[in-house]
Each structure stands twice: as C-alpha cells, then as structure tokens.
C-alpha positions in Angstrom: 101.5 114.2 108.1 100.2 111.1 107.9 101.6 108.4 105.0 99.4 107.2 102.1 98.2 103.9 102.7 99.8 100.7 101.6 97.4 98.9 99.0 96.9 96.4 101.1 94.9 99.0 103.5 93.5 100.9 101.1 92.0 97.6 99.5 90.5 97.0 103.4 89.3 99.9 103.6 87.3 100.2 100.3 85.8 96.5 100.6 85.1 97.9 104.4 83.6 101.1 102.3 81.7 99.1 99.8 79.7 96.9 102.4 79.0 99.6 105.1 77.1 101.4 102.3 74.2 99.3 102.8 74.2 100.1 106.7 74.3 103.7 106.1 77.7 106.8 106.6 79.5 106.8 109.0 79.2 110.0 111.1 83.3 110.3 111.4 85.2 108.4 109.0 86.6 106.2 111.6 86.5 103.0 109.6 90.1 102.5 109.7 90.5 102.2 113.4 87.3 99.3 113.8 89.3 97.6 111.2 92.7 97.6 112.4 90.5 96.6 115.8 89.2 93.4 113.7 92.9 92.6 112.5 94.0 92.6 115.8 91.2 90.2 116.7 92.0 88.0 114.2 96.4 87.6 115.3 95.3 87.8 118.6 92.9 84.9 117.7 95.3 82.7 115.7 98.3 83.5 117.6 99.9 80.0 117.2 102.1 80.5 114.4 102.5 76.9 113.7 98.6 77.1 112.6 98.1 80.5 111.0 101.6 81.3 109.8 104.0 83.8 111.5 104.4 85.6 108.4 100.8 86.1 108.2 100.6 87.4 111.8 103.5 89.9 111.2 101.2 90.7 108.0 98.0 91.5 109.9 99.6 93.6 112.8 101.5 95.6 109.9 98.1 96.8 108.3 96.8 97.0 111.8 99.1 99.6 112.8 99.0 101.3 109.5 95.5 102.1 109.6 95.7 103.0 113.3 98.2 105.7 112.3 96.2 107.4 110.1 
C-alpha cells in the first residue's frame, strides 16, 4: 500500500499537472516518476553542498524517492 504523498509531492505533482495540461494526458499517469527523474537531475547537478546547500540536497532526494515509491 502505497503512503499518501507528502505536500511537498503532491504540490510537484499538481504544478507538474497544471502545465502538462496544455501538452495533452498522459496515457499512464506516470508523472511522478519523470519528476522524481528531474529532482535527481537537479542534486545530481548541484551536488556541491557548499553551493546548493546539503540540506537542500537531502530535501530533493527525499521527494525524489517519495514519488518514485508510489
């Protein structure tokens, strides 16, 4: 059983939601895996934490992983 999602993910997700409207459905409501994809880009991306903030990081790979499990 998967866990309800944090608000955090859930506010991801609808923005996510909101602007893939105007590109049309998707055909298998896999939007929280391509953006758990794109937070992983992004830590992976500003992995220094002396520019981008370890807390942030930790923060990013948290919501990445919660979508993922879903």
């Amino acid at each position: 059983m998967n866990q309800p999602l944090s608000p955090a993910a859930c506010a991801l997700v609808a923005a996510f939601d909101d602007r893939y409207e105007n590109c049309g459905p998707f055909d298998d409501n896999r939007q929280e895996v391509c953006i758990a994809a794109v937070l992983r880009h992004l830590a992976a991306a500003h992995g220094d934490p002396e520019s981008f903030g370890a807390v942030r990081l930790e923060h990013l790979e948290r919501l990445a992983a919660e979508l993922e499990a879903t």
